[in-house]
C-alpha positions, 0 to 999 in steps of 0.5 A: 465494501461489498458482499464477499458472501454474495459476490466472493469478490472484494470491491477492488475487485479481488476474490476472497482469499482464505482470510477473507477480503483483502481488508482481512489480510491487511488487518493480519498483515499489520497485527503480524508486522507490529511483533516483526520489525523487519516487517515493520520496513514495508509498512508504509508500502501496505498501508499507501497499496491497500488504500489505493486499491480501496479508497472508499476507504481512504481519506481522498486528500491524502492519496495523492501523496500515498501514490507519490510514496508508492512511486518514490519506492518503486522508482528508488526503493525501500531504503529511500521511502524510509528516508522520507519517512524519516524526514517527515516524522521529523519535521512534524516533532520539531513543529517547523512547518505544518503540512506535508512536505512535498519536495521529495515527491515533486518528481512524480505524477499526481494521482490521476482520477478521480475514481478507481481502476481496479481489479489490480493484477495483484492484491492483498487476497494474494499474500500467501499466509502458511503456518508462519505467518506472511514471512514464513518464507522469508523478509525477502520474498515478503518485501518482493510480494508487497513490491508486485502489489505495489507496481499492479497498485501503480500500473491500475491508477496509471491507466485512468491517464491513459 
């Protein structure tokens, strides 16, 4: 990460937020979803957008899988990455197979790169935060906040292909 104080830029290329870095609000965002489970619905989403706008601080043999979840729910929603959450957490309690089922995200491209391609045209520095929270507007307009980060997540790691 680099220098905020020096630089007031997160190494997505964000600028600080009144939080802070994006790192910041992802932690407040997912301290704050643990007491809301109708916040807890987009965890993934945040988790899958935060470590492609920042994978130095991701495992790298996992994000490909990550942009394929963020795929799968712009392409079909919230209810279906559930789905194949779901199915996933299931398959590995049962100790059926090891590894990552792939099946339900044969239909989306692969992570392009390597390297990075920010700044994104939305980042979590962006999530307004008023006296109530992320969701003092409601789930909706959070769920919509977190879906426009998850596109410009998409949108950024498209043009290394371009």
């Amino acid at each position: 990460m680099t220098d905020s104080s020096a630089t007031g830029r997160c190494d997505c290329g964000a600028t600080a937020g009144p939080l802070g870095e994006c790192a910041d609000y992802f932690y407040a965002v997912l301290a704050e979803e643990q007491a809301d489970p109708q916040m807890y619905r987009w965890h993934a989403v945040v988790v899958c957008a935060y470590l492609l706008q920042h994978p130095a601080r991701a495992h790298e043999k996992y994000l490909d899988v990550q942009f394929r979840l963020l795929q799968l729910y712009l392409d079909k929603g919230l209810d279906a990455l559930l789905r194949v959450q779901a199915h996933q957490v299931a398959r590995n309690k049962h100790g059926v197979r090891s590894g990552y089922d792939m099946a339900p995200l044969a239909d989306y491209a692969p992570l392009p790169g390597p390297g990075s391609p920010g700044p994104f045209r939305a980042g979590f520095s962006g999530l307004p935060r008023g006296d109530g929270g992320f969701v003092s507007d409601g789930h909706q307009a959070y769920g919509r906040r977190i879906h426009t980060i998850a596109e410009a997540t998409v949108e950024s790691w498209r043009t290394l292909t371009a």
